[in-house]
C-alpha positions as CSV (number, residue, x, y, z in Angstrom):
1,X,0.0,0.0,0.0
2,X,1.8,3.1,-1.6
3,X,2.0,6.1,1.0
4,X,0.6,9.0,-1.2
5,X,-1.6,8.0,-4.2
6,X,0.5,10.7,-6.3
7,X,3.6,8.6,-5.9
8,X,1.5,5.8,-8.2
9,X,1.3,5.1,-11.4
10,X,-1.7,5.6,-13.1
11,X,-3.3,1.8,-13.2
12,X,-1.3,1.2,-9.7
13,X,-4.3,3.1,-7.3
14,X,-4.1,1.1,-4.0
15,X,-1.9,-2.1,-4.6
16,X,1.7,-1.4,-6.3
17,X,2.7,-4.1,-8.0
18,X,5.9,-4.5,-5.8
19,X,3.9,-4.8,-2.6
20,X,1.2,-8.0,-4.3
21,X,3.6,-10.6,-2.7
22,X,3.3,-9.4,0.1
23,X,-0.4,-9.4,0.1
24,X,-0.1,-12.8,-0.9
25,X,1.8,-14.3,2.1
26,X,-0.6,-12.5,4.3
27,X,-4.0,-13.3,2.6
28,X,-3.0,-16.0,0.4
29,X,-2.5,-16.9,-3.3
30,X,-4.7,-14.4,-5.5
31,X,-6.4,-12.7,-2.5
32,X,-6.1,-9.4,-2.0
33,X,-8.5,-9.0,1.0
34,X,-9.0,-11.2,4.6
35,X,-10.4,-14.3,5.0
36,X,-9.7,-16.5,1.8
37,X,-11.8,-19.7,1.1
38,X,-13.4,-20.1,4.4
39,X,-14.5,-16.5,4.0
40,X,-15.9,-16.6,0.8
41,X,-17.9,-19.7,1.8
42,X,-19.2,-18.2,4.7
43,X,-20.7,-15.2,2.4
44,X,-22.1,-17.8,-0.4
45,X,-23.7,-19.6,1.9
46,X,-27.5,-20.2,1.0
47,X,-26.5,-18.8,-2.7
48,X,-26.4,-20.8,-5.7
49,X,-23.9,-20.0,-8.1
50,X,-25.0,-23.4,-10.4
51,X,-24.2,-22.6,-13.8
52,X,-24.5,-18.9,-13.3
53,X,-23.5,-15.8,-15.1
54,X,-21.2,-13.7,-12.6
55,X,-19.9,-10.4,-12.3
56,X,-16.7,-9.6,-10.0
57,X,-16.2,-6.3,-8.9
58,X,-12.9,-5.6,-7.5
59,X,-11.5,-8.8,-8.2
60,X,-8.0,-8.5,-7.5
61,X,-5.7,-11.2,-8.5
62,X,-8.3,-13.2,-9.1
63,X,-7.9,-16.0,-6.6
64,X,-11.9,-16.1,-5.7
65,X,-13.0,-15.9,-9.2
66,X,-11.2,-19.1,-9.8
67,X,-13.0,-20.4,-6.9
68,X,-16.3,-19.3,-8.2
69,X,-15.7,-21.7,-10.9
70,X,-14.0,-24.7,-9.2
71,X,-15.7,-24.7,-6.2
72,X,-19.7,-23.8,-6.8
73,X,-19.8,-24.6,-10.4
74,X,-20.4,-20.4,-12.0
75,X,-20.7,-21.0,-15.8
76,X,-18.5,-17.5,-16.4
77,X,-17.1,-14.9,-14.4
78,X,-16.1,-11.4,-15.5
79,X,-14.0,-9.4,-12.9
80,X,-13.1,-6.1,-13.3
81,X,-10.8,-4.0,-11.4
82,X,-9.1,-0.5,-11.9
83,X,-5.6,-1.5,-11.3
84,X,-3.4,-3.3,-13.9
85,X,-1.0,-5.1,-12.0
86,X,-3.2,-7.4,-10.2
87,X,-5.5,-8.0,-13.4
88,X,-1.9,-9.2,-14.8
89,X,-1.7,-11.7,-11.8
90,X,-5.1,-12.7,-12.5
91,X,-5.0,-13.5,-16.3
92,X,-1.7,-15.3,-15.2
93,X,-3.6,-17.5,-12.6
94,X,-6.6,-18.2,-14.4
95,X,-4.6,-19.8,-17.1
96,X,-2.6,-21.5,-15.1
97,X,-5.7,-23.2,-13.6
98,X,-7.0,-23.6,-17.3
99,X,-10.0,-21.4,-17.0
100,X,-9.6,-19.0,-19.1
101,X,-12.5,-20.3,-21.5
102,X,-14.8,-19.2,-18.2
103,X,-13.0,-16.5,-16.6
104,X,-12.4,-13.0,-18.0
105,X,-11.2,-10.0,-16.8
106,X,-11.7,-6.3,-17.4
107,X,-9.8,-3.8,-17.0
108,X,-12.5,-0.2,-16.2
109,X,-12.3,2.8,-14.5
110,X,-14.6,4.4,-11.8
111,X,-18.0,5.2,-12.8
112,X,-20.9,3.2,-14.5
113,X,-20.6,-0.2,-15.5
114,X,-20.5,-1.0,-18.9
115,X,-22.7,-4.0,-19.3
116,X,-26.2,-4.5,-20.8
117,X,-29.4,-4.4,-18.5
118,X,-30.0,-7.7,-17.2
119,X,-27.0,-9.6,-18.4
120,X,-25.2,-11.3,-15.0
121,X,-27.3,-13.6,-12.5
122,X,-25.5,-12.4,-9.7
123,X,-23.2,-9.4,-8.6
124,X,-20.2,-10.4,-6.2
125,X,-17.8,-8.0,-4.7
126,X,-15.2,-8.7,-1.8
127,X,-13.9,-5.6,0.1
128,X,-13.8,-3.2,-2.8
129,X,-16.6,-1.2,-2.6
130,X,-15.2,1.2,0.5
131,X,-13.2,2.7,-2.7
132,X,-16.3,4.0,-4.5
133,X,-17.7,7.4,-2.9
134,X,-20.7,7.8,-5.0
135,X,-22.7,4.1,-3.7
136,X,-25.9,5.1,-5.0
137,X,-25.2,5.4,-8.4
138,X,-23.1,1.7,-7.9
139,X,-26.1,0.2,-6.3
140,X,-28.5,1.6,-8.9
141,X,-26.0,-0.4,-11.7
142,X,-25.3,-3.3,-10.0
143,X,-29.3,-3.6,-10.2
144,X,-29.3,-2.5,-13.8
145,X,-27.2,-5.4,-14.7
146,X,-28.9,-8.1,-12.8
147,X,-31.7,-10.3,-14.2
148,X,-34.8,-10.4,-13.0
149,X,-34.4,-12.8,-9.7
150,X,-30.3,-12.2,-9.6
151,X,-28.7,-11.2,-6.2
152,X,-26.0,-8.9,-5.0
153,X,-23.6,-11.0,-2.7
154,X,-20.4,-10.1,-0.8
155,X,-18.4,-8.0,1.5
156,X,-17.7,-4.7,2.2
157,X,-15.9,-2.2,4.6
158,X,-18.2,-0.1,6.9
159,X,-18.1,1.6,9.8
160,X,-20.1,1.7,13.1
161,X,-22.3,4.0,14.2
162,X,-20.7,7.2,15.8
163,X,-21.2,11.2,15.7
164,X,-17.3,12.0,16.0
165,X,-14.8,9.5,15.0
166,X,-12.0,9.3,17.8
167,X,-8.5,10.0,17.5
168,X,-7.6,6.5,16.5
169,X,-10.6,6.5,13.6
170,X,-8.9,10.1,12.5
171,X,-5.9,8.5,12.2
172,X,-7.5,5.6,10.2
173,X,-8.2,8.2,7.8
174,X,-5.4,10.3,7.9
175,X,-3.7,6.9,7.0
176,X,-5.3,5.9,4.0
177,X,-5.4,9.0,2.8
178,X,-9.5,10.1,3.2
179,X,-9.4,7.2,0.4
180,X,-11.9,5.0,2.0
181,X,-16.0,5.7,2.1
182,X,-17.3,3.7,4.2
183,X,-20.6,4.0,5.3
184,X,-22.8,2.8,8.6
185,X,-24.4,-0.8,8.3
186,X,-27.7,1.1,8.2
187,X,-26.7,3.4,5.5
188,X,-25.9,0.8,3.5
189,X,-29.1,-0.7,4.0
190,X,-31.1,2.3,2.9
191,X,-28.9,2.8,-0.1
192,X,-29.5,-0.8,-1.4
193,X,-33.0,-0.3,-1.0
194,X,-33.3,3.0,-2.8
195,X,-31.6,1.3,-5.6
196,X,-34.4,-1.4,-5.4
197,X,-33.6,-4.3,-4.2
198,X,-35.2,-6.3,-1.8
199,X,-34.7,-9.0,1.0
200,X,-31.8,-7.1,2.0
201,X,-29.3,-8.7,4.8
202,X,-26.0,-7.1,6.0
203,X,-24.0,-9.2,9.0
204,X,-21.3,-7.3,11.1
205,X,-18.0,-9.4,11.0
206,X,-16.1,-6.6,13.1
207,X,-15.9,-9.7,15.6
208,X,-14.1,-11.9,13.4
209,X,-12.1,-9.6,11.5
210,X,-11.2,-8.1,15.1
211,X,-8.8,-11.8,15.6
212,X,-8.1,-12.0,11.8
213,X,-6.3,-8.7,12.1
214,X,-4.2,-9.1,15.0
215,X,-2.7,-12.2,13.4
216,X,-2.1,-10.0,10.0
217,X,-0.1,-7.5,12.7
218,X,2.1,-10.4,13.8
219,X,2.4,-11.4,10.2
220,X,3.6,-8.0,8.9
221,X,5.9,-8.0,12.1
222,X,7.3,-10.8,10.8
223,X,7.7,-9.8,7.5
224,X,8.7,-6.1,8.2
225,X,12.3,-6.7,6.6
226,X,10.8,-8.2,3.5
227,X,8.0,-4.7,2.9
228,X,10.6,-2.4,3.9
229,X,12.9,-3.8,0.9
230,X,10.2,-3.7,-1.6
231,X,8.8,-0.8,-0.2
232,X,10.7,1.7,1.7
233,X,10.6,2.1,5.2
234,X,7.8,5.3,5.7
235,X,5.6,2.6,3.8
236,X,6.5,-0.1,6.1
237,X,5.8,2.2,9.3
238,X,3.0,4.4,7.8
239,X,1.1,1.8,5.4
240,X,1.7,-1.0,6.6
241,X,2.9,-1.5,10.4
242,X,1.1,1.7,11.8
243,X,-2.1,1.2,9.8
244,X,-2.8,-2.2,10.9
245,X,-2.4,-1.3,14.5
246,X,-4.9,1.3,14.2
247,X,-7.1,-1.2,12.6
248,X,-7.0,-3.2,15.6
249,X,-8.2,-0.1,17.6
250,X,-11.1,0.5,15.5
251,X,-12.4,-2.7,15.1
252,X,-12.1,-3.5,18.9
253,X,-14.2,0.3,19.6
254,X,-16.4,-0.8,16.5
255,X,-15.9,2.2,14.4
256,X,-14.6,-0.3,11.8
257,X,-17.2,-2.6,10.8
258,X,-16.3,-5.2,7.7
259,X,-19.9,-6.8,6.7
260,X,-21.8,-9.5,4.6
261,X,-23.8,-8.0,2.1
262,X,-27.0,-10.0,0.3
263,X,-29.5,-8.6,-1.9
264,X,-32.1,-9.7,-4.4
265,X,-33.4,-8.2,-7.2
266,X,-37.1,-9.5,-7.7
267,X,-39.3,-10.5,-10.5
C-alpha cells in the first residue's frame, strides 16, 4: 500500500505491483482482502452459483473468481478492477488453472458499469466497494445489470455508528489517505433499497475480523524486513505497520465494521 496515491502510477491506485507478494503471504494466493476460502464460503452460503452468469467487482488477482468456478460450479465470471498489475496476476492464474475459457477480466475505471441491462445472474464484490464514494449510483448499476431474480452478494468495509470518530478513527483516515468511504451498516441498508432491491441482509463481521487482524499485525511484524525492501521504510511504518495497528483499535471500539452484504433483485 503506496503512502501517497500521487507517488503511483496511473493503473497502480491502492496495490503497487511490488507490494502483491506481500499481500499474498498474508491473505494468500490471488487474495487481496482477509479471509480466503473459508470466507468466501461463509458469504455464499445459501447462494447458488450453479451454472450462473457472474460479475466480479474488484476482483484483485483473481484467486476467488477461480474459486467461483471450481468450487460452486459459475458458468462465467467477468471481474473487473481499476488496477493493472493485479489483473496481470489474475489472467496469469486463471490460465494456469485452465479457466480461461470461463473467466475474463476487465480492466475499467470508476464510474458506471458497462454492461447490458439484465446480463449477470449475480453481482459479487469482496472488500472493494469502501473505494467508491458515489454508492448510490453503484447500487443503482449493479441492479441495472442483474436479471430479473439475480442477487448482490459479498463483503464490504463499513463503519459503526458514531457522531465523532476518535482519534484512532482520524488516524484511520489520515492513514489511507480520506481514500476509504465507508458507510454505517444502516446506511448501506437504505442505499440498497433505494436502488431497489429487496430482501436485504447485512451481517457485522467486526468480531471476526477483530482476531483476523491481529494475526495480520504479527504477520507483517514478521515480515517487516521483507516490505521495507520492496517498499521503503515510511511505507512499512505508515502503510503498513502503523495502519494495521490502528485497525486493531477501531475494530475492537467498532468504528470499523467489515460486513456481509446479500440482496435480491425481484421478479
Amino acid at each position: 500500500m503506496s503512502t501517497n496515491q500521487n507517488d503511483r502510477p496511473d493503473e497502480e491506485h491502492f496495490y503497487p505491483k511490488s507490494e502483491l507478494p506481500i499481500f499474498e503471504e498474508i491473505w494468500g494466493k490471488g487474495f487481496v482482502s482477509p479471509g480466503g476460502p473459508n470466507e468466501v464460503a461463509k458469504i455464499l452460503k445459501g447462494v447458488d452459483l450453479e451454472n450462473k452468469r457472474i460479475l466480479d467487482i474488484g476482483c484483485g488477482m483473481g484467486g476467488i473468481d477461480i474459486l467461483l468456478v471450481e468450487n460452486y460450479g459459475a458458468a462465467e465470471v467477468i471481474g473487473i478492477d481499476v488496477e493493472k498489475p493485479v489483473l496481470e496476476k489474475a489472467e496469469r492464474y486463471v490460465r494456469e488453472a485452465g479457466l480461461a475459457e470461463k473467466i475474463n477480466f476487465v480492466l475499467v475505471d470508476p464510474g458506471p458499469l458497462k454492461f447490458e441491462d439484465a446480463s449477470f445472474d449475480t453481482v459479487f464484490t469482496k472488500d472493494a466497494l469502501l473505494h467508491i464514494s458515489d454508492k448510490q449510483m453503484l447500487f443503482s448499476e449493479i441492479f441495472r445489470v442483474l436479471k430479473p431474480g439475480g442477487v448482490f452478494v459479498g463483503g464490504d468495509w463499513l463503519r459503526g455508528e458514531y457522531e465523532e470518530p476518535s482519534e484512532q478513527m482520524k488516524l484511520f483516515f489520515e492513514l489511507t489517505y480520506n481514500e476509504f468511504d465507508m458507510v454505517t451498516l444502516r446506511e448501506y441498508e437504505e442505499k440498497l433499497a433505494d436502488a431497489g432491491f429487496s430482501e436485504i441482509s447485512l451481517l457485522s463481521r467486526n468480531e471476526w475480523y477483530l482476531d483476523v487482524a491481529k494475526s495480520e499485525l504479527e504477520k507483517i511484524l514478521s515480515l517487516k524486513n521483507e516490505i521495507i525492501e520492496v517498499a521503503g521504510l515510511e511505507t512499512y511504518e505508515n502503510a503498513w505497520e502503523s495502519f494495521w495497528r490502528v485497525l486493531v483499535e477501531t475494530l475492537k471500539s467498532g468504528e470499523f465494521c467489515p460486513a456481509h452484504i446479500c440482496a435480491k433483485k425481484l421478479m
